[in-house]
N, C-alpha and C positions, 0 to 999 in steps of 0.2 A: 585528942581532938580528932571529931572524925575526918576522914578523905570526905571533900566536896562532892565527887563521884557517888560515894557511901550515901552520905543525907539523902541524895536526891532520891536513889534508888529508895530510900526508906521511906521518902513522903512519896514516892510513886504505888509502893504495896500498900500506904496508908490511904491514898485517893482510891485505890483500887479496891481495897476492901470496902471504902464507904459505900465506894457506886455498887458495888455488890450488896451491901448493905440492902441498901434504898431500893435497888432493884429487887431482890427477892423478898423485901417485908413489902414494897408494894403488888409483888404475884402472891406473894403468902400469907401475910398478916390481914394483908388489907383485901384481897381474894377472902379470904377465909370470912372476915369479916363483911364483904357484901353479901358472900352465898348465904350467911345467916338473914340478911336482909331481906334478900330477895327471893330467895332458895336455888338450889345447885341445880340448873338444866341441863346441864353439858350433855347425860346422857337420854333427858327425857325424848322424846318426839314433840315435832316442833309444836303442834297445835295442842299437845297437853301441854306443853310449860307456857301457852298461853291464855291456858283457861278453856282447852276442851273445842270440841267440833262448834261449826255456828250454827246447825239446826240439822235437827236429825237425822242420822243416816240411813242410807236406805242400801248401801252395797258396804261389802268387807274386804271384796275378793275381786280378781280383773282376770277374765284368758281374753288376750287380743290374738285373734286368729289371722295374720298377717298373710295377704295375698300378694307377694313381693313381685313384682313388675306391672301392676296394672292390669285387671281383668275388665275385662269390655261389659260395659253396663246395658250395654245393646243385644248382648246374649246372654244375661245371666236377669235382670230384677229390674228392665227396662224396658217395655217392649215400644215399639214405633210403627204401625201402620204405615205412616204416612212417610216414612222413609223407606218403606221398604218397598210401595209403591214406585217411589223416585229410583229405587238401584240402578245403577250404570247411567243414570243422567247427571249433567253439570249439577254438582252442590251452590246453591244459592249465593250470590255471592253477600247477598244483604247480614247473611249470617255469619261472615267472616271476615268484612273488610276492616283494617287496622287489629286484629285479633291477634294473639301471640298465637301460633303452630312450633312445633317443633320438627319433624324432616321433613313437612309437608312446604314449609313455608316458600311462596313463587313458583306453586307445581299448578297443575289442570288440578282443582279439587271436584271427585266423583263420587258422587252417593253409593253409600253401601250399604244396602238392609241386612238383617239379619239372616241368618244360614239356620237358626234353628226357630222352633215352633216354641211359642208361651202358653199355660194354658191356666184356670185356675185353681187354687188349692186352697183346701181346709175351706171352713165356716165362713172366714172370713175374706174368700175370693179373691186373697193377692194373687194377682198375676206373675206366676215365675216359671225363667227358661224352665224345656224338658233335660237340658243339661245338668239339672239339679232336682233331682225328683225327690233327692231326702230330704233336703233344703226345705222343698215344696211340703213335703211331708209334715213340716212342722211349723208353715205356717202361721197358723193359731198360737202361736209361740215367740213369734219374732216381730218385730218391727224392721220394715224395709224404711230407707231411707235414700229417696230419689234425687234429692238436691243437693248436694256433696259439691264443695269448689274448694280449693285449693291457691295455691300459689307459684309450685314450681313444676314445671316441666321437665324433668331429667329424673334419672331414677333415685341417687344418692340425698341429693338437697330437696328431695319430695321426700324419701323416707325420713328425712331428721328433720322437717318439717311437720311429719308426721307423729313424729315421736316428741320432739320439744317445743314446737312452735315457732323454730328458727334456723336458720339454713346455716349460720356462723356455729364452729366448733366450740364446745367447752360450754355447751349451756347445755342441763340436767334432762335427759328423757321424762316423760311422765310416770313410769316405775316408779325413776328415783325419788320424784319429788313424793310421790306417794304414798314410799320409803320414810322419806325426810317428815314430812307430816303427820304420819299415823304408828311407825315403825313398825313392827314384824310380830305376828301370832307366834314365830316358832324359834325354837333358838338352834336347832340342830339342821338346818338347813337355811339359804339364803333367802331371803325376800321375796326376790326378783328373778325370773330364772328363765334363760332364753333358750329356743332350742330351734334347730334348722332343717327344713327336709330338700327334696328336690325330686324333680319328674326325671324324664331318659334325656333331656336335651338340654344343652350348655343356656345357662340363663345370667341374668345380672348377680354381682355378688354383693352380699351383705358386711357391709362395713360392723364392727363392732363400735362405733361411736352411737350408733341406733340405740344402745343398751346404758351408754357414761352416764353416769353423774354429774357430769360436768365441774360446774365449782362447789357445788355441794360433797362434805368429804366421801370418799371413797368408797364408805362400807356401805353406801346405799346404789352405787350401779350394779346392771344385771350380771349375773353372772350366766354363762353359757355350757350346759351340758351339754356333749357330746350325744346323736341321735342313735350311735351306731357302735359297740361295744362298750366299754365304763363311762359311765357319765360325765365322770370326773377324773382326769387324767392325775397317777400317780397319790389317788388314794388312801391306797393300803400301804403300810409298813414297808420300810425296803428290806430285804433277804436278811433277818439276823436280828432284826431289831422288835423285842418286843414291845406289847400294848406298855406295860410300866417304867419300861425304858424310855419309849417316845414320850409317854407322861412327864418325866422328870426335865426332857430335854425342853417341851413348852413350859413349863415352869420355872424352867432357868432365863429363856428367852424371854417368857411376862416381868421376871424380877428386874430383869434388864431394860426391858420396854418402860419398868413403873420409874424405875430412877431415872432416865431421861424425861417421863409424863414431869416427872415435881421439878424438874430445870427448867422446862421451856412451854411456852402453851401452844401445841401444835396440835391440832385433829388428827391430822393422820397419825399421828402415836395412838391416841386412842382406837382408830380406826385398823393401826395393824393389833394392839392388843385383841380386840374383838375378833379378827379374822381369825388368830392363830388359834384361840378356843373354838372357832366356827370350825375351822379344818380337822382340827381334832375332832372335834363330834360326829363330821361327817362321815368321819373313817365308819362308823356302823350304822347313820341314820341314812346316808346314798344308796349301799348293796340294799338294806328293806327296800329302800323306795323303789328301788327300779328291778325288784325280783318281783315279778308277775307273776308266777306258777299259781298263786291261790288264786287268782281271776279265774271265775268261771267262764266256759265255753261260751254261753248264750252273752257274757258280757263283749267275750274279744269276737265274737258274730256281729255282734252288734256295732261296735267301732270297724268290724273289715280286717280285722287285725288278724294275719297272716301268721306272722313270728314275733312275737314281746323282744324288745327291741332292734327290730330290723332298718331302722333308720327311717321309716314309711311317719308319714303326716297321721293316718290311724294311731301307732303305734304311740307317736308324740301324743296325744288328744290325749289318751289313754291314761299314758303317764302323766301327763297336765291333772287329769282331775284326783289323783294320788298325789300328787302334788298340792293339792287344795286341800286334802283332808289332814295334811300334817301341817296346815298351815302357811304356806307359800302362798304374798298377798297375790302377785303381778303375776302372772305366766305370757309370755308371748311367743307363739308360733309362728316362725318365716316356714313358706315354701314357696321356693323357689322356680316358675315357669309360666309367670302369666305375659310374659312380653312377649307378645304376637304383632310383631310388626310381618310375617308372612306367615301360610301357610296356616291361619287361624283355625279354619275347618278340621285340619287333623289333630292342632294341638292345646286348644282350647278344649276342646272334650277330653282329652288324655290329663288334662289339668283337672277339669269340675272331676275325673272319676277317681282322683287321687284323693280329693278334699269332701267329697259333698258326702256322703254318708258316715263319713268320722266328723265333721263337723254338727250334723244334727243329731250323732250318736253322743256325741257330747253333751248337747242342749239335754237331750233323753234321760243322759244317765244323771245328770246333776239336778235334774227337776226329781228324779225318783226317790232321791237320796235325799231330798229339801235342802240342797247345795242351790238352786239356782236362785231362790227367793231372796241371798241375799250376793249373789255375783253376779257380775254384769259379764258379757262374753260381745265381744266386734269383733265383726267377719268383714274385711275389705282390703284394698289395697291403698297404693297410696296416692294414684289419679285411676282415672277413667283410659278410655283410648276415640280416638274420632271416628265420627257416623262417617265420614269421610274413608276411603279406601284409600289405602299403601299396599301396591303390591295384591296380594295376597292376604293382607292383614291390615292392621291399623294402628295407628299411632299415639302419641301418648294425649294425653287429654283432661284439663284443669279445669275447668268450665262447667262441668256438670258429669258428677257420677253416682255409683248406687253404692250404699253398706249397710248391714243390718246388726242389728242389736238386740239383744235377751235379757230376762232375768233384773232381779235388783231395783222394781219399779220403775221398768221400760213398759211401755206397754204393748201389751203382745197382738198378734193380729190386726195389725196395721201398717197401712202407707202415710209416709211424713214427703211433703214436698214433690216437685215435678221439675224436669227440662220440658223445653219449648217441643212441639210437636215434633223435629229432626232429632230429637236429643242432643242439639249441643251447648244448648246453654240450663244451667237452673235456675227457673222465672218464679217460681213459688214457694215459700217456705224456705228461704236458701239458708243452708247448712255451712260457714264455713269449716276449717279446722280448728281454728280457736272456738268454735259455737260448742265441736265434739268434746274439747278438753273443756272447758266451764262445765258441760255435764256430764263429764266421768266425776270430776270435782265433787258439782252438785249432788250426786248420786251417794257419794261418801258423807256427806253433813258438810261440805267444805265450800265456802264463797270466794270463785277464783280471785274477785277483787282485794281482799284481805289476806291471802297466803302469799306472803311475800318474801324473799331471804336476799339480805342487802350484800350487794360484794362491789367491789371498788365504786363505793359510795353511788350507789344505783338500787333501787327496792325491784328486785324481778319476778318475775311472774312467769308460770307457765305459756298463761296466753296471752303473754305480752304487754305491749303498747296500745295496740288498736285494739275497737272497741267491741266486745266480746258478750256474750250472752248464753246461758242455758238454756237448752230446746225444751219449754216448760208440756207445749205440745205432746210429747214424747214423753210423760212422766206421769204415773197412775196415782 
């Protein structure tokens, strides 16, 4: 007879084995048998396993040329007469009472026109600062865009508003979803891929949440290369260990990733599966990408470029559109020195001479190459600064500002929208930030209202809640 003690332990391995049972024929049997049904998405991209874009695309490719602190739309793709008129007189107060400011807020507010001359370029006679003469150069190329409004006043919750359409952490950049939606040209390099420059003088720093994912798995946020020696920190093989050595040891590591994959349903097991073959590849698809020697002269003339990776905003561009040819969807460039809250005069030009001729050496070189026809390229920051004077400088500013866009059925040689004759509100045409994501969206085949990825029971969207629209205006 057995011990009481005995039995129980037996019907407890026996309850145990059922629930195990039931549990793994319902992930496996009964998995196996939906995937038949329905087909296996896990690793498609989202809008192929749902039946493909929802009307034609018109871009493949994104360089977002990040101007990280707010560059004044008053000196660059904004000009105001009539404020410049008014400098050093009381700022109206009609135009500001109950308004949100940021350091300005219960100060003497004093008109400040602009410091430089606008003049106009190309065919199609946009008016752009002489602070940008390459910019101006290509004109006939770009669509400027004057009515730009935003939401947040600060520089961190403006860029991640910038980038996901929400100031709250752990919701997906536009990369990523972009990632998540269409997945990646190239298998030997990342998607998504961020890179950072900066001028001589101390500026805002850039959070890496600007690049997550968020709740979308892992293997679609950006990844960030280094501006200024390896792109990619610890690369190469460590001292001793060869190529088919390191081979064996990710192969040990996948085997061991796949029998935890058939235990549990977790993304991120697939997500580090996939890294570990991505890092392996990159070990020889990185050093190509970012050895420049065979760049011709007249090309690295052309971008400004100095020294092939000197850490310089040229240097970045350069690499961006080598990055494009191997298939990299997203590329974004922060640099770093547009907050001019003093001393604007000196360091605002020190800024546009770091940007503005790798910027439209870039438009240049992807139009020549028939890259540009189907990639879009935004050049802007993430607000404006006030017609208003601080100091020496100016301040941040949500209300009305300028950004321009290329390529991918923008159309080129044009002004989209206006602020009110002071520059500080946008009265015409107004652009908000969910308006620019609906058509980055749009631009790909994709209707922001239908791209959706559900997480604690919630359908979410890029651009949110509130009500959003593609600037059809803006689309050729």
């Amino acid at each position: 007879m057995n011990h009481p003690s005995i039995a129980a332990f037996e019907r407890f391995q026996q309850d145990v084995s059922r629930r195990t049972f039931l549990q793994r024929s319902f992930a496996g049997i009964g998995g196996m048998a939906l995937s038949q049904l329905f087909g296996d998405n896990s690793s498609m991209p989202y809008l192929q396993g749902q039946g493909g874009l929802h009307f034609p695309a018109k871009a493949k490719r994104v360089i977002h040329l990040c101007m990280a602190g707010g560059p004044s739309h008053l000196e660059s793709f904004d000009p105001k007469p009539q404020l410049d008129a008014l400098n050093g007189k009381p700022f109206p107060a009609s135009f500001t009472a109950g308004q949100q400011l940021a350091q300005l807020q219960g100060r003497e507010l004093i008109a400040r026109g602009s410091f430089t001359k606008f003049k106009k370029w190309g065919q199609c006679g946009t008016e752009i600062s002489e602070l940008f003469p390459h910019i101006g150069g290509i004109a006939d190329e770009i669509c400027v865009v004057r009515s730009m409004v935003t939401e947040q006043i600060n520089h961190d919750p403006a860029h991640a508003f910038m980038n996901s359409g929400s100031i709250l952490k752990g919701r997906p950049s536009m990369g990523s979803w972009l990632l998540y939606g269409l997945g990646a040209e190239t298998q030997n390099l990342p998607g998504y891929v961020v890179m950072v420059s900066r001028g001589k003088d101390s500026d805002q720093p850039i959070s890496a949440r600007q690049w997550s994912a968020g709740f979308l798995p892992s293997k679609f946020q950006g990844v960030q290369f280094q501006s200024k020696g390896n792109a990619v920190h610890y690369v190469g093989n460590p001292d001793g260990v060869c190529q088919s050595t390191q081979r064996q040891v990710i192969e040990e590591i996948q085997r061991l990733n796949g029998t935890l994959r058939e235990e549990r349903t977790d993304p991120e097991i697939e997500t580090r599966i996939s890294q570990y073959e991505m890092a392996f590849r990159m070990q020889s698809s990185v050093p190509e990408l970012t050895d420049m020697r065979g760049e011709p002269q007249h090309i690295l003339d052309l971008y400004g470029v100095k020294a092939p990776g000197d850490g310089s905003f040229a240097s970045n561009c350069l690499l961006a559109r080598r990055m494009l040819e191997r298939g990299v969807r997203f590329v974004q460039l922060y640099h770093r020195g547009w907050d001019h809250h003093g001393d604007i005069e000196k360091k605002m030009p020190a800024s546009a001479l770091l940007t503005d001729q790798p910027s439209a050496a870039l438009v240049m070189d992807l139009k020549q190459r028939g890259l540009l026809e189907d990639t879009v390229i935004i050049w802007g920051g993430e607000f404006g600064r006030t017609p208003m004077g601080q100091g020496t400088g100016r301040d941040h500013h949500i209300k009305g500002f300028s950004l321009w866009m290329a390529g991918a059925g923008i159309k080129p040689g044009m002004v989209h929208g206006a602020t009110d004759e002071l520059g500080y509100a946008s009265v015409q045409d107004i652009v908000h930030v969910r308006d620019l994501h609906a058509t980055l969206l749009h631009q790909f085949g994709i209707d922001h209202t239908r791209f959706t990825k559900k997480f604690q029971g919630l359908d979410y969207k890029l651009t949110g809640v509130e009500p959003a629209k593609a600037v059809k205006a803006i689309m050729s």
